[in-house]
Structures are given as structure tokens and as C-alpha cells.
C-alpha positions as CSV (number, residue, x, y, z in Angstrom):
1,X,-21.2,23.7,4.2
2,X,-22.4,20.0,4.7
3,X,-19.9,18.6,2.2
4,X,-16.7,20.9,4.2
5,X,-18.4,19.2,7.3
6,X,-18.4,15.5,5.6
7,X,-14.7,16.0,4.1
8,X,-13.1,17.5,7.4
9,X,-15.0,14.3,9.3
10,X,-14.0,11.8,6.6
11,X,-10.0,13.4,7.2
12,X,-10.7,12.8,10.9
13,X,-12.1,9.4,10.6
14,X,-8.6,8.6,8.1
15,X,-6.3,10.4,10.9
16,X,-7.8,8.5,13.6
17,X,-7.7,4.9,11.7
18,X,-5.2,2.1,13.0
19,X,-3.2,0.0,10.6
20,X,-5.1,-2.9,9.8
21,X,-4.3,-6.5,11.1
22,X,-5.4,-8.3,8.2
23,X,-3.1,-6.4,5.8
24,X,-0.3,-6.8,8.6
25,X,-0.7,-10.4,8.8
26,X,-0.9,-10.4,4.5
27,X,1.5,-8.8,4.3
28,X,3.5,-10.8,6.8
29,X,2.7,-14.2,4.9
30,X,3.4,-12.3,1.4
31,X,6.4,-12.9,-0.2
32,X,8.2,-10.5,-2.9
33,X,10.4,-12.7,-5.2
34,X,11.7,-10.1,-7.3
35,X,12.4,-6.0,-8.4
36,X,12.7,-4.8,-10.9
37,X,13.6,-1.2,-11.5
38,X,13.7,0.7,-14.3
39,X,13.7,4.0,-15.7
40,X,10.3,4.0,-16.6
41,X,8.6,1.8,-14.3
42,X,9.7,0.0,-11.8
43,X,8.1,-3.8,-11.1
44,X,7.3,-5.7,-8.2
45,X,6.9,-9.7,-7.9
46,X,4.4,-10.6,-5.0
47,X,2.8,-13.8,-4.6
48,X,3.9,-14.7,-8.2
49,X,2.3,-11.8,-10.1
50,X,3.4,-8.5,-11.1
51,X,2.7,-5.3,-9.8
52,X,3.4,-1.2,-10.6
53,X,3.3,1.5,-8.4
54,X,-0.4,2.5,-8.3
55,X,-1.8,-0.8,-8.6
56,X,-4.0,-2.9,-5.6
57,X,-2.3,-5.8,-4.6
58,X,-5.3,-6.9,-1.5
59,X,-7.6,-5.8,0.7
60,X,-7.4,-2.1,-1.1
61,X,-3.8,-2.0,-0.3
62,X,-2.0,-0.4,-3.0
63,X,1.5,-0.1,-4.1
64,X,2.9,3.4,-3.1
65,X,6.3,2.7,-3.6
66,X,9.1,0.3,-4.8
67,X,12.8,0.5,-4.1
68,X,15.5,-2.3,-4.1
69,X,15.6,-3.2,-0.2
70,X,11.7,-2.5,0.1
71,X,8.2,-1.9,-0.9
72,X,5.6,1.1,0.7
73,X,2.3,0.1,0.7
74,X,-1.1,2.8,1.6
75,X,-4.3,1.6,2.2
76,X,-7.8,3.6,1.4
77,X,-7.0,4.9,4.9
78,X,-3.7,6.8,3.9
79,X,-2.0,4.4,6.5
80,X,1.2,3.4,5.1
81,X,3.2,-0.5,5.3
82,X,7.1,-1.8,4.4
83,X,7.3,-4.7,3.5
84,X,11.1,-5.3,3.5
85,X,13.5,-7.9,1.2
């Protein structure tokens, strides 16, 4: 019962979380110079290194999705950011 208790507080505690300035402002300052997609795995260019989906780019901010115009980023939180092109 303590661990359902724990999970269902830890959801609530992700629910209730802002996004978070710092990656705003990083992500702000960041720049993508390049996509690449491909059938089997599509690449991002941030700050002059590559990146997948799935992979932390800063501050536990992980790639979530990459598409030609944009980029979705989630943090540990589940709160997602676009960072457009």
C-alpha cells in the first residue's frame, strides 16, 4: 500500500511541476544546425553534436521527438518543450 501511496504522490508531484526556466532559457540560447531524417533514425545537430531520439541533451532534458520544422523535448518531469527551426 505504501509504494501505490509513493507512485500516486510522485504522479502528483510530476502533474503539478512547472516547466523549468533553466531548460527554457537553454533551450532558448541552443541552436539546432541541422536534421536529419531517415528511415531508421532520425538525427539532430544541437550545439554541434549529434543527438537521437531518446538521448539527454542537458539538464535531464531528453529528446522526445524530431521532425523537419521542430524538435519535442521531455524532461524527468513528463513536461514537454519545442524548440522550433
Amino acid at each position: 500500500a505504501k509504494q501505490v501511496e509513493a507512485a500516486k504522490q510522485l504522479a502528483a508531484t510530476k502533474a503539478a511541476a512547472k516547466p523549468s526556466q533553466d531548460i527554457i532559457q537553454w533551450l532558448g540560447k541552443s541552436k539546432i544546425s541541422g536534421v536529419r531524417l531517415s528511415t531508421s533514425r532520425n538525427k539532430l545537430i544541437l550545439n554541434n553534436k549529434a543527438y537521437s531520439v531518446g538521448e539527454t541533451v542537458n539538464l535531464g532534458l531528453k529528446v522526445l521527438i524530431i521532425q523537419e520544422k521542430r524538435i519535442l523535448f521531455i524532461d524527468p518531469n513528463g513536461k514537454k518543450y519545442l524548440k522550433q527551426l
